[in-house]
N, CA, C and O atoms as a Maestro MAE file, in Angstrom:
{
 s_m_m2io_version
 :::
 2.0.0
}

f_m_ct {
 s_m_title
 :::
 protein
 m_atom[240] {
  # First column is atom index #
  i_m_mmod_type
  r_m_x_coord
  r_m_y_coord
  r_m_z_coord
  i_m_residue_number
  s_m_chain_name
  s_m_pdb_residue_name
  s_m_pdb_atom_name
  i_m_atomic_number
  :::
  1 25 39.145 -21.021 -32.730 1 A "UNK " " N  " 7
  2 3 37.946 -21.759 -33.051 1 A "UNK " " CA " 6
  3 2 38.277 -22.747 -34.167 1 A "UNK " " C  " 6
  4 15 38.381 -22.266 -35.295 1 A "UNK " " O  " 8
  5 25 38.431 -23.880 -34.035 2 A "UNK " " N  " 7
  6 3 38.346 -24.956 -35.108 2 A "UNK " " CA " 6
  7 2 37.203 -25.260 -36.070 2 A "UNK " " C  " 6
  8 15 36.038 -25.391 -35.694 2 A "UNK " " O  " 8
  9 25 37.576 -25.355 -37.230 3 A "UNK " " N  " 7
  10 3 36.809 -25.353 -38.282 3 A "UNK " " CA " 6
  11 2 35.707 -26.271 -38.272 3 A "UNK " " C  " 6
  12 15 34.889 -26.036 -39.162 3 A "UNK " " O  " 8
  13 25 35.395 -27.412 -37.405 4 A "UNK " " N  " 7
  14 3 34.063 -27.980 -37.326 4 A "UNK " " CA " 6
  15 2 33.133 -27.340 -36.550 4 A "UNK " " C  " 6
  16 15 31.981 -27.773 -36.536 4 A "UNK " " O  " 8
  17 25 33.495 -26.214 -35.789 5 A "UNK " " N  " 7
  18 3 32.550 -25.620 -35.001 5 A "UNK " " CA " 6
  19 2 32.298 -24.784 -36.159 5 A "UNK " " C  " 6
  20 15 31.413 -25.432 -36.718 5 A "UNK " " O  " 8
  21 25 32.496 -23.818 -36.838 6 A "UNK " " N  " 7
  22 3 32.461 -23.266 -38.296 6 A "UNK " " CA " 6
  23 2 31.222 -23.916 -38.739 6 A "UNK " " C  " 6
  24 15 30.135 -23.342 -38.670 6 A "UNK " " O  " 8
  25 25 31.386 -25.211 -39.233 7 A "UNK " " N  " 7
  26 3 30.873 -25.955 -40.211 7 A "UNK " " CA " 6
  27 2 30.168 -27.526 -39.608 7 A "UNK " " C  " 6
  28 15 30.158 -28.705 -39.963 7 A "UNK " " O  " 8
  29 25 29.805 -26.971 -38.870 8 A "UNK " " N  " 7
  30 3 29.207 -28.693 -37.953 8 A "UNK " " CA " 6
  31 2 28.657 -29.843 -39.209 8 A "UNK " " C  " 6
  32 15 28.250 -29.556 -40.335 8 A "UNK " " O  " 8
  33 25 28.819 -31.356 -38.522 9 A "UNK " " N  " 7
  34 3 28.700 -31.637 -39.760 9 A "UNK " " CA " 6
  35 2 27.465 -32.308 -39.640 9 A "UNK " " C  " 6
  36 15 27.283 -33.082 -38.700 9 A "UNK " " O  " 8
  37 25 26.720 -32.126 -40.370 10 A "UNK " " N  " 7
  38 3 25.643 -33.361 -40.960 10 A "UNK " " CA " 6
  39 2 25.594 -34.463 -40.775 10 A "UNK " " C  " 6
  40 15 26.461 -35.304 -41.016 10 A "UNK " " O  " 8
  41 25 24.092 -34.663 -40.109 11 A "UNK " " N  " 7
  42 3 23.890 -36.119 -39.528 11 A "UNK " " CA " 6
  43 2 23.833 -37.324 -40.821 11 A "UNK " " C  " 6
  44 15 23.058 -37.318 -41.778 11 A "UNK " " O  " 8
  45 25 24.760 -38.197 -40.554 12 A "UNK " " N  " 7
  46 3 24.959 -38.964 -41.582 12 A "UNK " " CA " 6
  47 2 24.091 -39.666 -42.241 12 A "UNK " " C  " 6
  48 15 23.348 -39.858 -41.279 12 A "UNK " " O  " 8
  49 25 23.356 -40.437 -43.458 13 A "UNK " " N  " 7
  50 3 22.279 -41.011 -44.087 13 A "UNK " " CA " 6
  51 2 22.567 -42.426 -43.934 13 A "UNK " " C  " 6
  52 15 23.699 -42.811 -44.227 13 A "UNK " " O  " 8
  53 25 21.635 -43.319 -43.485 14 A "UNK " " N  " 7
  54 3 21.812 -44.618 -43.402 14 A "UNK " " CA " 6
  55 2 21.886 -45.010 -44.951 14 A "UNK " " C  " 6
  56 15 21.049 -44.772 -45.822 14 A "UNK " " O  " 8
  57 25 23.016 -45.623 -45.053 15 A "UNK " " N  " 7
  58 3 23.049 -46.586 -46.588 15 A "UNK " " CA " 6
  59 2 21.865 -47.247 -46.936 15 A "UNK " " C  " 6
  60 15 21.174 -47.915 -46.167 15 A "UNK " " O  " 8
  61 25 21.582 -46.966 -48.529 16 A "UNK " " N  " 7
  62 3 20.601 -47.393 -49.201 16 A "UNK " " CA " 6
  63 2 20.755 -49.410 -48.995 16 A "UNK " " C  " 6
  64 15 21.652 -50.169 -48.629 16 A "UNK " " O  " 8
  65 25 19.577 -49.544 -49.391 17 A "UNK " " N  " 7
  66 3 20.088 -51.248 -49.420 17 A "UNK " " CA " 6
  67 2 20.383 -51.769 -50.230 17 A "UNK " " C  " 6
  68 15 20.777 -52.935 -50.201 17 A "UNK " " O  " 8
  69 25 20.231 -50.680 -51.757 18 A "UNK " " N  " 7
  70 3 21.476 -51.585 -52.684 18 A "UNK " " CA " 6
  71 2 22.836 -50.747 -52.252 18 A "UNK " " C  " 6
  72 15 23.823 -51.208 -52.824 18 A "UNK " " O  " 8
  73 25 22.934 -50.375 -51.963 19 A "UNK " " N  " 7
  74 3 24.562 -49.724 -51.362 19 A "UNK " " CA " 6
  75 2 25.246 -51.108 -50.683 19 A "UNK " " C  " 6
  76 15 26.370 -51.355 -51.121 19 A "UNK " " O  " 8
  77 25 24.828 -51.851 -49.879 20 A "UNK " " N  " 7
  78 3 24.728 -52.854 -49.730 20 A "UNK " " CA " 6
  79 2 25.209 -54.498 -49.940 20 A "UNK " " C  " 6
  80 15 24.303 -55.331 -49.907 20 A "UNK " " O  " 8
  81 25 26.619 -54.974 -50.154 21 A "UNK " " N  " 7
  82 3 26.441 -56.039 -50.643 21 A "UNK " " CA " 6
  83 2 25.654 -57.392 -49.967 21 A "UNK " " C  " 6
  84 15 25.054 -58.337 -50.479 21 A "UNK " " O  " 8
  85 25 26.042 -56.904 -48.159 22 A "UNK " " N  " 7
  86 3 25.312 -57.981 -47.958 22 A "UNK " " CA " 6
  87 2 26.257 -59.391 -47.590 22 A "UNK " " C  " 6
  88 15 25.953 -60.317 -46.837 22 A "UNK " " O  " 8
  89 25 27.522 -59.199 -48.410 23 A "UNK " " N  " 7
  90 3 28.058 -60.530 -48.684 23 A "UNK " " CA " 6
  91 2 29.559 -60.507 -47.439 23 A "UNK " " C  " 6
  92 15 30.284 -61.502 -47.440 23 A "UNK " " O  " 8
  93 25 29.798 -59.646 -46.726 24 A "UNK " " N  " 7
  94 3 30.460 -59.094 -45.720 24 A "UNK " " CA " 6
  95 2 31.640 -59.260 -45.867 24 A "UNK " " C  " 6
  96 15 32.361 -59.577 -44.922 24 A "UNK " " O  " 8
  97 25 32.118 -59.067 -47.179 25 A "UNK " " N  " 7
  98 3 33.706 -59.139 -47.888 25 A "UNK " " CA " 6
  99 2 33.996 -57.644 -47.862 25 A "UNK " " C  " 6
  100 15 35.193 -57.385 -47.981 25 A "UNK " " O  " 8
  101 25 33.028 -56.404 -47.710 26 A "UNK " " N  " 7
  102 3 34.080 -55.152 -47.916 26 A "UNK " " CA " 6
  103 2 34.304 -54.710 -46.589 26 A "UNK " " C  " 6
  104 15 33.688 -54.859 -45.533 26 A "UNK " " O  " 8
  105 25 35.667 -53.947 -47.020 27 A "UNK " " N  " 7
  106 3 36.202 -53.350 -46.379 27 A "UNK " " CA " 6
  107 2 36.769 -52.002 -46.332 27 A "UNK " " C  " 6
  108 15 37.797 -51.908 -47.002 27 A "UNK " " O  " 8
  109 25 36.430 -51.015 -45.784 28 A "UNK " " N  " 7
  110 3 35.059 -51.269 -44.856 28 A "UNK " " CA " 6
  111 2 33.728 -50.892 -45.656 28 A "UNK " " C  " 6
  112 15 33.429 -50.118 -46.564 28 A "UNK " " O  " 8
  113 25 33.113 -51.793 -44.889 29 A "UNK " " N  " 7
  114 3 31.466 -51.817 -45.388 29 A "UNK " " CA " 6
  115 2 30.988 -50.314 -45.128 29 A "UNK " " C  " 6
  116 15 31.549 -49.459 -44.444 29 A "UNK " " O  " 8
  117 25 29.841 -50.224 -45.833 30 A "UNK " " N  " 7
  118 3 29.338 -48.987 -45.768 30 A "UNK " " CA " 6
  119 2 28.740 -48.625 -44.818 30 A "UNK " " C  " 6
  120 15 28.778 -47.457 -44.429 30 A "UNK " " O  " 8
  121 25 28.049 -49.575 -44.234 31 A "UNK " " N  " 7
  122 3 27.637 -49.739 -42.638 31 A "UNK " " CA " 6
  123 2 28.585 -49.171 -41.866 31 A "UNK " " C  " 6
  124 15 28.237 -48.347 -41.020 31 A "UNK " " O  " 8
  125 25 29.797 -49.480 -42.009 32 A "UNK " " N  " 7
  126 3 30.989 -49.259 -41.040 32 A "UNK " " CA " 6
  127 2 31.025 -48.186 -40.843 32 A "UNK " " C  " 6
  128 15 31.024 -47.554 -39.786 32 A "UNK " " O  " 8
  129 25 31.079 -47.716 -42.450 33 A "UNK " " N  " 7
  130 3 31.438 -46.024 -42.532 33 A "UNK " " CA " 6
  131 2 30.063 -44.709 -41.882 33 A "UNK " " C  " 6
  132 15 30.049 -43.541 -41.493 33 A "UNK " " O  " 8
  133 25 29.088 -45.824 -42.100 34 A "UNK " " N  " 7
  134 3 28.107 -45.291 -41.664 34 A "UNK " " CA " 6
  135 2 28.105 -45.087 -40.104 34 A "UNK " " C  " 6
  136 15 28.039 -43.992 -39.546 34 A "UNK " " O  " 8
  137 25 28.155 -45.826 -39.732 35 A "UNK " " N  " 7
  138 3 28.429 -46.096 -37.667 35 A "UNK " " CA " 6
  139 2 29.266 -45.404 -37.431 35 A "UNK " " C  " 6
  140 15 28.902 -44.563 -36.609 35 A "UNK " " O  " 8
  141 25 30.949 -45.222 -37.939 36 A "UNK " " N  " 7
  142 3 31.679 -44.263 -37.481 36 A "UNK " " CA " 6
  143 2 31.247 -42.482 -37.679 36 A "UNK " " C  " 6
  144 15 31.524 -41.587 -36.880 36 A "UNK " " O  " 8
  145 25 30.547 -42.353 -38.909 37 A "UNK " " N  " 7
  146 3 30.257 -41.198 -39.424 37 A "UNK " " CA " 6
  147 2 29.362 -41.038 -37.973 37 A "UNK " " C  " 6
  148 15 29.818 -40.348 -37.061 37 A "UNK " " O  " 8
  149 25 28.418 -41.539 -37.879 38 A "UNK " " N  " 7
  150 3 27.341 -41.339 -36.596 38 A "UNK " " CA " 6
  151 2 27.371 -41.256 -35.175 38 A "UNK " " C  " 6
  152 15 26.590 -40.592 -34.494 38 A "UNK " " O  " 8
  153 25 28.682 -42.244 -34.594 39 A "UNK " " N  " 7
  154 3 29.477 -41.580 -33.654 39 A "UNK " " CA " 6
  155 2 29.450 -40.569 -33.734 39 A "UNK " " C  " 6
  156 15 28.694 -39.868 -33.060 39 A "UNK " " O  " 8
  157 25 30.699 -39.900 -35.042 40 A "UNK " " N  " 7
  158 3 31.394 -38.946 -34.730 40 A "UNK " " CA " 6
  159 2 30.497 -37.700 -34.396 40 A "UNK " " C  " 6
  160 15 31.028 -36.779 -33.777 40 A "UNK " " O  " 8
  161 25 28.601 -37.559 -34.918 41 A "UNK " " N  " 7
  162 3 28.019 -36.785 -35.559 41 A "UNK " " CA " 6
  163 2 27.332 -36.483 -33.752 41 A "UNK " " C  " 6
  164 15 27.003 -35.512 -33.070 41 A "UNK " " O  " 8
  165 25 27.402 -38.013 -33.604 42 A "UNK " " N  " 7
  166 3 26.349 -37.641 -32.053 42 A "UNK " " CA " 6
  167 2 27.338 -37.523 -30.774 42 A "UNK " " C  " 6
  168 15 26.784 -37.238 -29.712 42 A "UNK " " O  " 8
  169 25 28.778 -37.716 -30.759 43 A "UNK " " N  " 7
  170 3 29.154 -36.971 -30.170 43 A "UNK " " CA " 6
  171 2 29.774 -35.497 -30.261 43 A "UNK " " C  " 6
  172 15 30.442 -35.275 -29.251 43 A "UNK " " O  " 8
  173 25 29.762 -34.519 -31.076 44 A "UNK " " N  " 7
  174 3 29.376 -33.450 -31.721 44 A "UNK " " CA " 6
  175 2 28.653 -32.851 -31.159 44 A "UNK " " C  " 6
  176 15 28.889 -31.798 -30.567 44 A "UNK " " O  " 8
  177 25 27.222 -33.646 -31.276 45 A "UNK " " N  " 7
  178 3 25.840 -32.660 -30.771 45 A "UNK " " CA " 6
  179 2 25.736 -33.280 -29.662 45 A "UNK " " C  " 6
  180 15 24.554 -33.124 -29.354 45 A "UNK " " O  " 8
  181 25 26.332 -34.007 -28.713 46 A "UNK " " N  " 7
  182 3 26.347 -33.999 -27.175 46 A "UNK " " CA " 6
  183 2 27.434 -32.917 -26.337 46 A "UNK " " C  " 6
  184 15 27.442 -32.414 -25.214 46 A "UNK " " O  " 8
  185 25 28.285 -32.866 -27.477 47 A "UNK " " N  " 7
  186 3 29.553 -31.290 -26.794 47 A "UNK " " CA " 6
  187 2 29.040 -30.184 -26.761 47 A "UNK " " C  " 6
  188 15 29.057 -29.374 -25.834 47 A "UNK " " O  " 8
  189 25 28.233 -30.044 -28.468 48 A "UNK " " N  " 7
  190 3 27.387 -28.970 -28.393 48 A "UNK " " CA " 6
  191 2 26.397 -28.445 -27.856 48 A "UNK " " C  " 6
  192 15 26.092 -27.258 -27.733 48 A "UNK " " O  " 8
  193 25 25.870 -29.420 -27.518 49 A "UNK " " N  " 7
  194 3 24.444 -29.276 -26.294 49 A "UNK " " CA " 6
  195 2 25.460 -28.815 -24.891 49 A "UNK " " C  " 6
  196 15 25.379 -27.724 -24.327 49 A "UNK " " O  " 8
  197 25 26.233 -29.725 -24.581 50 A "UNK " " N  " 7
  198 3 26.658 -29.270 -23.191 50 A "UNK " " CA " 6
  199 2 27.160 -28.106 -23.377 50 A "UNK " " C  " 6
  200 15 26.787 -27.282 -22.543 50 A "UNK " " O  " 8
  201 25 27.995 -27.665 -24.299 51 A "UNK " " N  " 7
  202 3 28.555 -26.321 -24.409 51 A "UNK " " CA " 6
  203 2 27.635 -25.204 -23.899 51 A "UNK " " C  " 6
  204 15 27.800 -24.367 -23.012 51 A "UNK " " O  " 8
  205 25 26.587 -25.458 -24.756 52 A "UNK " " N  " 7
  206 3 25.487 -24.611 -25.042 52 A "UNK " " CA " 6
  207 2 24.841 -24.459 -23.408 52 A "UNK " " C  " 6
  208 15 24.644 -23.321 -22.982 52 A "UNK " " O  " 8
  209 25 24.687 -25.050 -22.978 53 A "UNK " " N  " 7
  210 3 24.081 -25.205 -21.420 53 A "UNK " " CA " 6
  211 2 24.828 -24.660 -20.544 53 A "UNK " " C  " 6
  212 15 24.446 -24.006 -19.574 53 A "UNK " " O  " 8
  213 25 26.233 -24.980 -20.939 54 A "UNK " " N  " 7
  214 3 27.374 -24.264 -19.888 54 A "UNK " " CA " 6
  215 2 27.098 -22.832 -20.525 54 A "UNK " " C  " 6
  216 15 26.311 -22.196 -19.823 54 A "UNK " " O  " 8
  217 25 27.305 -22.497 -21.077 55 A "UNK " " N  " 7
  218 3 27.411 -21.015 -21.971 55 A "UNK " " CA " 6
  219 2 26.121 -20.121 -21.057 55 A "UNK " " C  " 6
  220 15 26.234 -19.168 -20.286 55 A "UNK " " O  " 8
  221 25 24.904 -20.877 -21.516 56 A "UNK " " N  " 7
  222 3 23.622 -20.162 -20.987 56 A "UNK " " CA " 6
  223 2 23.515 -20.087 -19.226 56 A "UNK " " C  " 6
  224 15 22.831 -19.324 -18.545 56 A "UNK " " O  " 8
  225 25 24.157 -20.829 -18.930 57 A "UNK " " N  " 7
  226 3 23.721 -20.905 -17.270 57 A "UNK " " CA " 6
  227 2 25.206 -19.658 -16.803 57 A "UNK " " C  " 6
  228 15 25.206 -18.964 -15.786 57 A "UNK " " O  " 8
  229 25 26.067 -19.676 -17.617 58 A "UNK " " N  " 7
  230 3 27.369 -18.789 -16.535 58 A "UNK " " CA " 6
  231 2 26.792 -16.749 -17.408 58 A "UNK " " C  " 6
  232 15 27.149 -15.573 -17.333 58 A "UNK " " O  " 8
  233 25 25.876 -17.512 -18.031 59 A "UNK " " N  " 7
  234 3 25.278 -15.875 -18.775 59 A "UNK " " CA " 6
  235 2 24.857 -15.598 -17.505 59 A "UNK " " C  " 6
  236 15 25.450 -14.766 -16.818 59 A "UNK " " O  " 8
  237 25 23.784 -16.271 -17.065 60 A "UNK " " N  " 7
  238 3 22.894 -15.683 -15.954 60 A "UNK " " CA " 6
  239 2 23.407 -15.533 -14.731 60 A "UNK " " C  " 6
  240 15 22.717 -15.065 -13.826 60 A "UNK " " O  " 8
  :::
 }
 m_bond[239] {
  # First column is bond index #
  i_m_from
  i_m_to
  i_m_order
  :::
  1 1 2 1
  2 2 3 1
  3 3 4 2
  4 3 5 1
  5 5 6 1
  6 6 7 1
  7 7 8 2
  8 7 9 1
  9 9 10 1
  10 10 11 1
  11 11 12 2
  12 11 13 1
  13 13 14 1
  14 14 15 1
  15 15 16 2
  16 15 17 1
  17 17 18 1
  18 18 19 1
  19 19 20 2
  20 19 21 1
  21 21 22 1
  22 22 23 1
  23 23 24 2
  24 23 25 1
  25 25 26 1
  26 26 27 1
  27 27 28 2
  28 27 29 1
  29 29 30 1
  30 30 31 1
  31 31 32 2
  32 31 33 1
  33 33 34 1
  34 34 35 1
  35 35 36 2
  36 35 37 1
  37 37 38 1
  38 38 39 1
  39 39 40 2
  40 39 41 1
  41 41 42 1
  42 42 43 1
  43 43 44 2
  44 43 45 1
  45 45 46 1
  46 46 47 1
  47 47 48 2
  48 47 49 1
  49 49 50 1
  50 50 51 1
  51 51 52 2
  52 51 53 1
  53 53 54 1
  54 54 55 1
  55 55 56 2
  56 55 57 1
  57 57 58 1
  58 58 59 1
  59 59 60 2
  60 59 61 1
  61 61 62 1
  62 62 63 1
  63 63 64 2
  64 63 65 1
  65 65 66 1
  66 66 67 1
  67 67 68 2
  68 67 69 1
  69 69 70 1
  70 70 71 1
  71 71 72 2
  72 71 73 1
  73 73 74 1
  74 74 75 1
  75 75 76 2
  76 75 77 1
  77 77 78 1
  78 78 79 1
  79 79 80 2
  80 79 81 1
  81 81 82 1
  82 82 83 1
  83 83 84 2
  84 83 85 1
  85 85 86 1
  86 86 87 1
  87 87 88 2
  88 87 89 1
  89 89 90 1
  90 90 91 1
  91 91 92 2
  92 91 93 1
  93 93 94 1
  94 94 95 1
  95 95 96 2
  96 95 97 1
  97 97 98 1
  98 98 99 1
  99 99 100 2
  100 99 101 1
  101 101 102 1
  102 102 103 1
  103 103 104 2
  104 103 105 1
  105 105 106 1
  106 106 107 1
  107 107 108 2
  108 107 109 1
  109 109 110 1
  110 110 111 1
  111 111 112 2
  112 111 113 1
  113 113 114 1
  114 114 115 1
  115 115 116 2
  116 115 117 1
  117 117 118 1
  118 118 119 1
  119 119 120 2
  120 119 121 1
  121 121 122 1
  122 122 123 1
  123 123 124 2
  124 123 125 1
  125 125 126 1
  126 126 127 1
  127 127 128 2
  128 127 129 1
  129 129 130 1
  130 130 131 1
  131 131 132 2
  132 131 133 1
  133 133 134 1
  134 134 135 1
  135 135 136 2
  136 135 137 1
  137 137 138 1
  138 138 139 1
  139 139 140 2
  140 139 141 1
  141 141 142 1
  142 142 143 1
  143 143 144 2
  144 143 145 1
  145 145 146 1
  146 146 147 1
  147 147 148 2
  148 147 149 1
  149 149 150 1
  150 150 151 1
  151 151 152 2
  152 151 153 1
  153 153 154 1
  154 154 155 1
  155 155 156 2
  156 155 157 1
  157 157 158 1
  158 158 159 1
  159 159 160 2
  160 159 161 1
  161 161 162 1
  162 162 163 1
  163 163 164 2
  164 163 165 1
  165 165 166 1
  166 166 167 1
  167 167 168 2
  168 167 169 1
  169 169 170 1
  170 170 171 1
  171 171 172 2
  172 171 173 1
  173 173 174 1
  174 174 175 1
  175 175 176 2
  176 175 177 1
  177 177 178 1
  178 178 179 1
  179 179 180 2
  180 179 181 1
  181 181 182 1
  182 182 183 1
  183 183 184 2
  184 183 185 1
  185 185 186 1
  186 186 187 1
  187 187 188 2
  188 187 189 1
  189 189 190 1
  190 190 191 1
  191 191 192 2
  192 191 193 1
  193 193 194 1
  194 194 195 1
  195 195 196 2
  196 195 197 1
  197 197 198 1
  198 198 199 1
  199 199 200 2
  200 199 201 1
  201 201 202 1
  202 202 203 1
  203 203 204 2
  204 203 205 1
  205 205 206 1
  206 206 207 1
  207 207 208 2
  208 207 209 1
  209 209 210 1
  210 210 211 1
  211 211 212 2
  212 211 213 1
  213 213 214 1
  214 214 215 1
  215 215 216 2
  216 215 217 1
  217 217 218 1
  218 218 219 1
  219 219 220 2
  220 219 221 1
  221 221 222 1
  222 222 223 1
  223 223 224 2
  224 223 225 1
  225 225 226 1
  226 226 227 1
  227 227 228 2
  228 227 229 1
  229 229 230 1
  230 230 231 1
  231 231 232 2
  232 231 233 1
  233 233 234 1
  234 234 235 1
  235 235 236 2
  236 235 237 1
  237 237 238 1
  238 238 239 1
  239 239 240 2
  :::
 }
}
């Protein structure tokens, strides 16, 4: 069992808007980090849902 099933992670917080520069010089923007974090979060809870469905239907 790998340790994110352990510890699933938390749906990520959209950046504040002073977090923000706005001025599209960073790298990477917080946005960025934000979008990848949220991928990673909602495909997670689409494995986990299917898991979960496979699991319950081969119970019965």
């Amino acid at each position: 069992m790998s340790n994110s099933t352990k510890n699933p992670p938390c749906e990520p917080k959209k950046p504040k808007s002073d977090e923000c520069c706005a001025g599209g010089s960073c790298c990477p923007c917080v946005w960025d980090t934000y979008r990848a974090q949220k991928r990673q979060w909602l495909k997670y809870q689409q494995t986990s849902i299917a898991l979960n469905k496979k699991q319950s239907t081969s119970v019965h």
